[in-house]
Each structure stands twice: as C-alpha cells, then as structure tokens.
N, C-alpha and C positions, 0 to 999 in steps of 0.2 A: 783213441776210439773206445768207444763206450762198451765192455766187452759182456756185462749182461745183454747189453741188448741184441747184440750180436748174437749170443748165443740163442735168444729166442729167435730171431728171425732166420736165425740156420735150420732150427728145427723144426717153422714150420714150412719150409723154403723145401726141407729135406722128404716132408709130407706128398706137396706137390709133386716133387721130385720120383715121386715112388708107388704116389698108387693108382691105382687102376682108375680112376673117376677121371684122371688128365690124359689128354690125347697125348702121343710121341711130340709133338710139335713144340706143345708147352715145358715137356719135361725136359728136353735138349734144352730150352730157353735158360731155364731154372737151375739146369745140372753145370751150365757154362756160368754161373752167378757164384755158385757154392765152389767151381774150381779157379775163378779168378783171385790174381792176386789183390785185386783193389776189389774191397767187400762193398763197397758207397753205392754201387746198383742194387745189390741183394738186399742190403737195409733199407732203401728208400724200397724199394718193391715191397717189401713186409714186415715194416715196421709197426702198421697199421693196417686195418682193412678199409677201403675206400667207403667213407663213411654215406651214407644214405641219409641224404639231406629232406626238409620241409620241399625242395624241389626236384629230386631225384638223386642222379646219380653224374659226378661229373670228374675227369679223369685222365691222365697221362694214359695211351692202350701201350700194353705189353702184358708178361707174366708176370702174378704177383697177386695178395692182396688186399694193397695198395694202387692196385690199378685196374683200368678199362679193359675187360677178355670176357670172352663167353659163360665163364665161371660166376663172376664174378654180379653178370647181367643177369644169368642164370638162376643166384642165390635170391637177388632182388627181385623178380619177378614170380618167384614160389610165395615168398613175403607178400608181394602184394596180391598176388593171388588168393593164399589163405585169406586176407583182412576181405578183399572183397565177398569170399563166401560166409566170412562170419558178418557179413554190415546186411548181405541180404540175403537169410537165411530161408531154407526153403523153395529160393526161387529158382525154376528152371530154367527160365529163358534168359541167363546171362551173359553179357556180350563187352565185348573193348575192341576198343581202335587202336593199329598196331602201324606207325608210318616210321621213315628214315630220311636222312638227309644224305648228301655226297661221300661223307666224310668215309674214309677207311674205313672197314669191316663192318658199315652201317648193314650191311644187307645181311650179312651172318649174323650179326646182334639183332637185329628185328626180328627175322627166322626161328632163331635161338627162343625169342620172348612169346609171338604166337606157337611154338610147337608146347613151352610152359604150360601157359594159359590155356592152351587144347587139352592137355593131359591132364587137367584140373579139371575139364568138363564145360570149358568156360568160351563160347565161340568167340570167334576171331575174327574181324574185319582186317587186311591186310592187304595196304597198297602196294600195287604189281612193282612200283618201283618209287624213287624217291618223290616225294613232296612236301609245302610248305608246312611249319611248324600250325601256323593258321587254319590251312584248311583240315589237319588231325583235330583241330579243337571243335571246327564246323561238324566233322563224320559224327564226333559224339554224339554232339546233342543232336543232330540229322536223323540220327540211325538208333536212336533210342539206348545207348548204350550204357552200360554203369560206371566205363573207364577207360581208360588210355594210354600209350605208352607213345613220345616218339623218342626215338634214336638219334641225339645232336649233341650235340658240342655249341651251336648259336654261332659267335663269331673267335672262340678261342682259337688259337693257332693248329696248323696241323696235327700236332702229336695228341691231343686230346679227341677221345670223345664221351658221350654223356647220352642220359637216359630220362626224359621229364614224365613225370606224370601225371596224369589227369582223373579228374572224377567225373562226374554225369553230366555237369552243366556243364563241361568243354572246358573248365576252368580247372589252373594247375590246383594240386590239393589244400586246402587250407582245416584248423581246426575242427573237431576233433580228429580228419582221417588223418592229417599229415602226421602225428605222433601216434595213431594206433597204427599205420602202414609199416612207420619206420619200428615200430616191438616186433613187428610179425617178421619186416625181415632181419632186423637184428636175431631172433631165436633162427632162423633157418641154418641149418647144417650141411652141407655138400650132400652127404648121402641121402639128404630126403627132398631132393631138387628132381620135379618127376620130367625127365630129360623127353622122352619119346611122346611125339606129338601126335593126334587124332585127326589124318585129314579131313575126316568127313564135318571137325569142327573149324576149319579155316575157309573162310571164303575170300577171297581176291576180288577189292573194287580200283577202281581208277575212274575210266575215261568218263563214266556214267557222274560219277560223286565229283569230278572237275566239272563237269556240265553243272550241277546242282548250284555248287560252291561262287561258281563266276558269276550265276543269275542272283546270286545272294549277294555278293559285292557290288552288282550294280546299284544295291538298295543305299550304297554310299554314296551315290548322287546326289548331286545337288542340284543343280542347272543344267540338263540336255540341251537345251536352244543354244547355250554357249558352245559346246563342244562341237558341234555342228557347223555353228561359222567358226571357228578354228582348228576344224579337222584336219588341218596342215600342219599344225604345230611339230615342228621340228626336236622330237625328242630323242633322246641318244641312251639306252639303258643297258647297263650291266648286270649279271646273276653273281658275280666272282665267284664262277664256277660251281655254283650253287641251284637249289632247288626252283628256284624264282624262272628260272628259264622254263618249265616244265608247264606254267601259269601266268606270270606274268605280261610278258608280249601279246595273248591269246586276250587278257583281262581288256588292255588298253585297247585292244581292237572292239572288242563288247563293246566299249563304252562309245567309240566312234572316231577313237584317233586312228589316222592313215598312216601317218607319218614316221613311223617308227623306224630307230637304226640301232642292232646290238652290236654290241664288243665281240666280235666273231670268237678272240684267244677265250676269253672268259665266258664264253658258252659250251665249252669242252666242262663236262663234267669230272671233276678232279680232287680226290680227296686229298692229292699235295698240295694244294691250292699255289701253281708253280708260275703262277705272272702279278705273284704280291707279296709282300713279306707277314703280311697276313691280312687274313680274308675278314677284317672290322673295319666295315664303312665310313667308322667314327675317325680311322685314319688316313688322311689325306692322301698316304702312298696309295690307296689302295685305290682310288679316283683317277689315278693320274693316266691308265690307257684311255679309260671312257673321256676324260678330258681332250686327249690329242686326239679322238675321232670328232669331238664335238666341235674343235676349233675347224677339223677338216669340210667337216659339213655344215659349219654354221650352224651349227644347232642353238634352240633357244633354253635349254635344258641337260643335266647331262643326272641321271639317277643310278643309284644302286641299290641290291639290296644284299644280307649275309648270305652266308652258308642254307639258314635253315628257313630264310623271308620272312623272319617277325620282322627286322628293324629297314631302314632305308636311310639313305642319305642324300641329299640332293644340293645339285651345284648348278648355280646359276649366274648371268651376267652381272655384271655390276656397273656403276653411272660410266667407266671408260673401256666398257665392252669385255673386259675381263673375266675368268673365271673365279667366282666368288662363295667357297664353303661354308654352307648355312649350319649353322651348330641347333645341336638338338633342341635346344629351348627355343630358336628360334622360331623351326618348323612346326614345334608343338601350339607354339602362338600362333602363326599363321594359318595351319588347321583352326585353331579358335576361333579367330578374327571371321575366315573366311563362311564357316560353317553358321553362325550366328547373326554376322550381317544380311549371307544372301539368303536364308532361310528367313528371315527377317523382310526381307524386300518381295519373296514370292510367297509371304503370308503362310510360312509352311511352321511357324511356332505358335503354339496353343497356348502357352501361360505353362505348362506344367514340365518345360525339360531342364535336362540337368547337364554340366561337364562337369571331368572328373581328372584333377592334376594330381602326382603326388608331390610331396610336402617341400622336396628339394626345386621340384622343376620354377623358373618363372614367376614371379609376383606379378609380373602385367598381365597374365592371364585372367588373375581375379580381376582387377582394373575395366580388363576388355567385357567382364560377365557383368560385373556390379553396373559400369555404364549404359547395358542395355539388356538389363533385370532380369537377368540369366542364370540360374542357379548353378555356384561353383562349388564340388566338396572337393576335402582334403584328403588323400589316402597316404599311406606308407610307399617307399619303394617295391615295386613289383607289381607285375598288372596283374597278380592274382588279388589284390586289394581291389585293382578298379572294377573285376570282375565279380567278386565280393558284393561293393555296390551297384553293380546293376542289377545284381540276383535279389539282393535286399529292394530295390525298387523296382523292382518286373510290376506291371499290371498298374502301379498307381503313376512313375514319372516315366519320361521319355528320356532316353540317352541319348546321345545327339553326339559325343565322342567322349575320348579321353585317353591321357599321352602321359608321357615323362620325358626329363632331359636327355636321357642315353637313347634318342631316335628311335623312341616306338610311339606309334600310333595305333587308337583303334576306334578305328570315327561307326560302325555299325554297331549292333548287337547278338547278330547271327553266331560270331566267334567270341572268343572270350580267353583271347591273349592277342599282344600286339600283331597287327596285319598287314605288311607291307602291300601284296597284290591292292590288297583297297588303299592303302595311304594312298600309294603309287598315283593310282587313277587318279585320287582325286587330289595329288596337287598338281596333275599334269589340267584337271581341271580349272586350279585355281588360276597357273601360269597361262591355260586359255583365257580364263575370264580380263585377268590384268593386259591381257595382250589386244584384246577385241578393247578395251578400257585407253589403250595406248600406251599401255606398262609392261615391265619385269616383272617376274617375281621380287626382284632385288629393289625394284621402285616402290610395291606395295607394302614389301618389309619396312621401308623408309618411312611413309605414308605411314602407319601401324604407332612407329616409334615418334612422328610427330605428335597423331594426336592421343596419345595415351603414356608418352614417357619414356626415357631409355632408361636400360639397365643393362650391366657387361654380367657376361657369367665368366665363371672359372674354376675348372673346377682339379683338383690338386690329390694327389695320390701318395701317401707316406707309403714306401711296402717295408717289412716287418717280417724277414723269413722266421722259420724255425718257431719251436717253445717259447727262445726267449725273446723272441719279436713279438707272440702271441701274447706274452706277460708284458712286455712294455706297451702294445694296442691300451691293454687291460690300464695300464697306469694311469696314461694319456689321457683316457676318456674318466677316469677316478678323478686324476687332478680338475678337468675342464669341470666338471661334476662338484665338488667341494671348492675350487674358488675357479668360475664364471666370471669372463672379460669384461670390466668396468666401462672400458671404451672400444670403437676399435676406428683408427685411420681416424681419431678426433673427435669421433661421435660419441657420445653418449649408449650404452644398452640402455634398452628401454624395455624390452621384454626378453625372458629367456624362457622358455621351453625344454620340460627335461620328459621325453616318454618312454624311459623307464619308469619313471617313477607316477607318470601320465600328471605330470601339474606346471603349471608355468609361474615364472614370479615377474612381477613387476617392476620399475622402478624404485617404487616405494616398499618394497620387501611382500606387498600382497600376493597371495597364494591363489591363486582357485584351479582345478580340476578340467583337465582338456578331457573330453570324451572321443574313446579311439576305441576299434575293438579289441584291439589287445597290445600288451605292451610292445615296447620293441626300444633298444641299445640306440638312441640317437639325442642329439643335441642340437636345439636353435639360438641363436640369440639374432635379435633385430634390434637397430640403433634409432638415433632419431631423425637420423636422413633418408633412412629406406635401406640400409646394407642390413644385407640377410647373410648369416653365416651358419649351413647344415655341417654337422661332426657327426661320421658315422662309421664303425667297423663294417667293412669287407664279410658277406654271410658265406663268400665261397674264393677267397683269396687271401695272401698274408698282409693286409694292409688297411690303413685309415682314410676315411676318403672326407677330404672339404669340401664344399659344395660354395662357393662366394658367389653374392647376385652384389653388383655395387650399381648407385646411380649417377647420373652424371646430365648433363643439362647439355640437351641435342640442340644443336642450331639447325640441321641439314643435311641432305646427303654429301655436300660438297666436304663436311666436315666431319664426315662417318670415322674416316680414319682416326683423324687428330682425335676426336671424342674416346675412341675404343684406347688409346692409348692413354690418355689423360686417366679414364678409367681402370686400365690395367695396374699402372702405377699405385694407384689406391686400392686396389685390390692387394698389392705387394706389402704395403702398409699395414691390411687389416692383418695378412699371415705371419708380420712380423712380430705384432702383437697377441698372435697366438704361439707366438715361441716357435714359428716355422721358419 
C-alpha cells in the first residue's frame, strides 16, 4: 500500500470526520473508514476529489471526496453559481432549471442545488418531482433561463449518481463556459458553499411545463393521417423504473396512439433499479420483462427508455415473428430514412434542412442524405456538439434531426439533448406507417439496407483501470498515432483522420486540414471497401472504445443472419489487426 497516499487521504478523511460543516451521518460514514482494518474504501473515497467534468458531475454516492453526497454537489453548484453571476454581470433577473431523476438521493441533491442557487440570489425553477433529462433542457430555453442543473446518473448502475449541466440554449455547456464553470468550481472551499436557501427564490413547476413540453413534442410529427388509421398499434413500453413513466405514456396518447401496455414492475419508481442488472436499455437484459409482456399481448413493438429518458431502445418483430434488438445505429438510420422520405412525399422539405450524426455513428446515414440531397454534418460524440449546430444554424437551416450510435435521438429543436418522449412517438409512428404499408419495423429496416447498403457495427470496449491503465490508454492511442494501420481485414487504408491534431492523410501521404470546432483525442481510418474504424478514449470511464462499421453484400432478409455473421468475422479480422 502506497503509504504517502494513505496518509493524505487519512487526513483529509479525518477533516470530514471532524468538522462542523458535515452532518452526524457523514461523519459516522467517514469515522467507520479511518477505523477499518482494510483502508481500500478510505483511499478510494479520498484520494481525489470527484472531478467536475466539461459535462458535470458523475459518481459512486457515499462519503468522501471522491464521491456523489450533498457536499460534494453543494461545492459544484456555488461554482457554478459564481461563474453564472460573473457571465451576466449586473443582471437581476437571473434564473435555472433545477430537475432529478429516480435515482437515490436525487431529490436531496436537487433541494441541496436550488436552496445554493437561491442563496446566491439566483431563482429557481424546480420540479415538484422527478422528470426527463429532455424536458429540464425544454424548461430552459421555455422559461428564459441562463441555466441548469439536472440530477442523473443516465443509465449507469445503481450505486452512481451525477449532476449535468446546462446553459441558456438547454444545451449541456460547451466552450468557453465548460472550462470557466469548471475554475470557479475548482476554487470553491466548503466554508464558502452558501448552504441556506431563499424560499421566496424557489418556484415549483410540473404539471403546467409537462403540458408545454408534450405540445412541443408533438412538433416531431410527421404524418397524423398515419397514426390515426393505426391508432391500434399494439405497443408495449417500459420506464426501467425511471423518469419516462412520469411523460411518456401521456406523450403517445397526444399523439393518438390508444393502444398502449406498460411493464407494470418497472413503473415502480426505484432508485435500486431491482427487476435489471442494470437500467441501460443498450442491454438486452434489461428488455427482457417488456419482451415476455409483448410476446403475451402480441404486441407489434416492445420499447424502453433509461433512468433519465434521453436514450430508448426498441425491439421489434423479425421475418419469423421473433423478438429482434435494433442497435443504436440502426434506429438512428431509420429516424433518418423515415423523417426525410416522408417529409419528402408530404412536401414538407424546402431545400434548406439539415441532419446531424456524429462521426462514429453509421456511414449509411450520409448515403440515405446525399441520395435525396439532404444536408448531412458531422459532429463529435455528445449531443452537446449536435446542439452546438443547431444553435450555429437557428434562423438560416432547418433541423429535421440528429442522433448517434449509443441510442439517442433528437429529431425536434425545441430541446437540445437527446429526447426519448419524442424518439419514442415517433418511431411508434414509423412502425404505424410500415404497418398501414404492410410491414415491420424489422421489414423496413430490411428495405433501408436493400436499397442503400449494409453495414454491421461493433463496437468494442478495452477497460484500463487505475493510473496505469490511464498511461497505457495514453500509449494505445500514441502508438495508433505514430504508425496508423496499413490495412485492415485486407483492405487497403485509404484515409486516416487524426482530430487531435484536426488533419487527415491520404493514401498517398497528402495532408489537408478537417475543419471541426475544436479538437478532441480520436482516431479514423477508412479502407477501400467502406470499413470504417473510430479509436476513442472514454471522457468519463477507464477505457478505449473501437467503433467498427464493416460492409458486406445483403442479398435479403432471408439472409440477414448469415450476412451479420459473415460480417462479424471481418470485423474480428479488422481488431486483430489492430493488436486486439
């Protein structure tokens, strides 16, 4: 055991432990840390202070820190408070949206954040109880506000929770506040955290601002006349015990579906999330109640969304009636597909809109924009880039959507982070449309990849605990950096892309200059079949993430399977060529 470090974190362990500023609760937590024989909780609780990221604040809860507690939300929120009164200096009518999610101790951590932000002078909109990550992004810009806070974790496991922040356009913070928020709370001290809150500056919204929020989503329609003759449609949705129940079901009735059936367990609001091993829709365990209701009621649909309802997942029939999990890049394509052809057919595109993928997600996206002269940009991972451009294009293009591969959509412009209530609707729309059409969703996925191409994704997770996981990350990405994969699965590179460095090179060694707004730690290379390979560090976990798109030549649905595997295989190929 490393006994400097030890001794630092005893003593500031021993801090906690002792002064007046911690409640009894924390200090029993702290003083049972310092008298254990195994110190390995005491050091991981204070070896570090849980750092305040470009996106908030994200975290194991306990005492400590290194970890998620009132304290700790407390320091972060005087920080952001300061920055906000130095950005708009003079002004008195300042305000932030202040939401939470299921998750343990959300509602004491929110409390905690508006009675901050009241004590600064600074009003409070605060929802009476938990809601979507989406609609805290809508209250802002709604309600004229400078900022935001909500209270989540997204879809991390129980023991986490986390704190995101927002600025005026409903979008999480991007340059310059993200690094002047994160000095003001770095300098914060416990003793100058102004704890006692102002009621007369907290106001409590809800039922009024869900009203607002739901008539906003409906502006993610597409087709009413469809929905209407398939106001049957047999859909089957889950919250995993999450925020989504609260809007959701309420959303799909707006829109004109009747037919709806929830997951009865998982509409218990539960911050142990106790009927999943964890509450990310991305994993198939978590599907698997909403599935055996959907087989029981024949549903033609079975959806979810997280903890906090930015993301969704959805599972549909397939050609021999089965249940068939659409992965993120797929649905991001079929919002594409869907949104651009039918607004296309009901004369609802002017020439001037735009989609917006990031860089990892799908190559057939651009495919499906370039075919039918649709402007596609490129952004970074995180929809505070897609939000980035749309703020960059307010008043001159039209947004029309924009997604990534880990299942977030966000096909309006009203919010400005991924939006499940709206995905939701409208792909129970699209599965109307394909159904009034004679099809699945699973038929039109099919259809999609006839006439524009398959591609398999894959996408591959090195984790890397500790310092010296973080210094081999660091290598990995050095070595790909200084000698870039010649080939890969037989292909030829053809282009590689470095945006650190913001340049790509050629074949032939030529250079030129990708224009991006700022740089960022990631790695492309494209071969000359079409296999795309993203290399990216993890901005909030210990790990390397691959991104493989591989292509492969679709005969048909009869042959979906054999294809995805024929594909897989070559995708095994590429990563063995990159030393995985």
């Amino acid at each position: 055991m490393d006994q400097e470090l030890l001794k630092k974190c005893t003593e500031v362990a021993q801090v906690w432990a002792t002064s007046p500023v911690f409640d009894a609760e924390t200090k029993a937590e702290v003083k049972a840390m310092l008298e254990a024989e195994d110190k390995s909780q005491l050091i991981d609780s204070f070896y570090q202070t849980l750092e305040f990221g470009t996106g908030g604040l994200r975290g194991i809860m306990g005492a400590g820190t290194n970890r998620m507690n009132r304290y700790i939300v407390g320091a972060a929120t005087q920080g952001f408070a300061n920055y906000i009164l130095k950005a708009f200096p003079g002004r008195k009518d300042l305000s932030v949206v202040v939401g939470h999610d299921c998750r343990n101790h959300g509602r004491e951590f929110a409390e905690t954040v508006a009675n901050i932000f009241s004590a600064n002078g600074i009003k409070v909109y605060l929802f009476e109880s938990l809601r979507p990550t989406p609609e805290v992004s809508f209250a802002i810009r709604h309600l004229g506000a400078q900022a935001g806070v909500n209270v989540t974790a997204s879809h991390n496991p129980k023991e986490y929770n986390g704190y995101k922040a927002y600025w005026d356009d409903g979008a999480q913070v991007l340059a310059p506040h993200d690094t002047g928020i994160i000095d003001e709370v770095n300098a914060v001290k416990m003793e100058d955290v102004k704890w006692e809150g102002n009621p007369e500056l907290i106001e409590i919204i809800g039922g009024d601002m869900d009203w607002d929020y739901l008539a906003a989503v409906k502006e993610a329609m597409v087709d009413q006349d469809v929905i209407l003759r398939q106001k049957d449609l047999n859909i089957v949705y889950t919250p995993l015990h999450g925020t989504g129940r609260v809007i959701i079901p309420e959303a799909l009735r707006s829109w004109g579906f009747q037919n709806i059936h929830v997951v009865p367990e998982q509409m218990v609001i539960d911050g142990n999330f106790p009927t999943v091993v964890s509450p990310n829709p991305e994993n198939s365990e978590a599907m698997t109640l909403g599935m055996k209701l959907g087989t029981r009621l024949n549903a033609d649909l079975v959806i979810a969304s997280d903890p906090d309802a930015d993301r969704l997942a959805i599972v549909c029939r397939n050609s021999d009636g089965e249940w068939e999990i659409l992965n993120g890049n797929q649905t991001c394509m079929m919002f594409a597909w869907y949104i651009i052809a039918n607004k296309k057919k009901l004369g609802q595109l002017k020439g001037n809109e735009f989609l917006v993928k990031t860089i990892v997600t799908t190559e057939l996206i651009r495919r499906i924009a370039d075919k039918n002269e649709v402007e596609l940009m490129d952004c970074y991972t995180g929809f505070k880039w897609i939000a980035a451009l749309i703020r960059e294009n307010e008043g001159v293009k039209k947004y029309i959507g924009g997604g990534e591969e880990s299942f977030g959509f966000l096909p309006f412009d009203k919010v400005r982070d991924k939006d499940s209530p709206a995905s939701i609707c409208l792909i129970c729309e699209i599965a109307a449309w394909a159904k009034d059409n004679g099809m699945t969703l699973y038929d039109l996925l099919m259809d999609i990849y006839r006439e524009y191409g398959f591609t398999y994704n894959k996408a591959i997770n090195v984790v890397k605990p500790g310092k010296t996981g973080a210094d081999e990350i660091k290598a990995m990405m050095e070595n790909f950096r200084q000698n870039p994969p010649k080939q890969l699965a037989g292909s030829p590179v053809v282009l590689a892309k470095d945006f650190k460095l913001l340049e790509q090179t050629d074949a032939a060694g030529n250079k030129t200059k990708l224009v991006m707004p700022d740089t960022s730690n990631v790695l492309q290379y494209f071969t000359e079949n079409g296999t795309k390979v993203s290399v990216r560090p993890s901005g909030t976990e210990p790990k390397i993430k691959f991104y493989l798109e591989v292509p492969a030549e679709f005969t048909g649905a009869a042959n979906y399977k054999a294809t995805c595997a024929a594909a897989d295989k070559k995708a095994e190929e590429v990563l063995k060529d990159l030393g995985l």
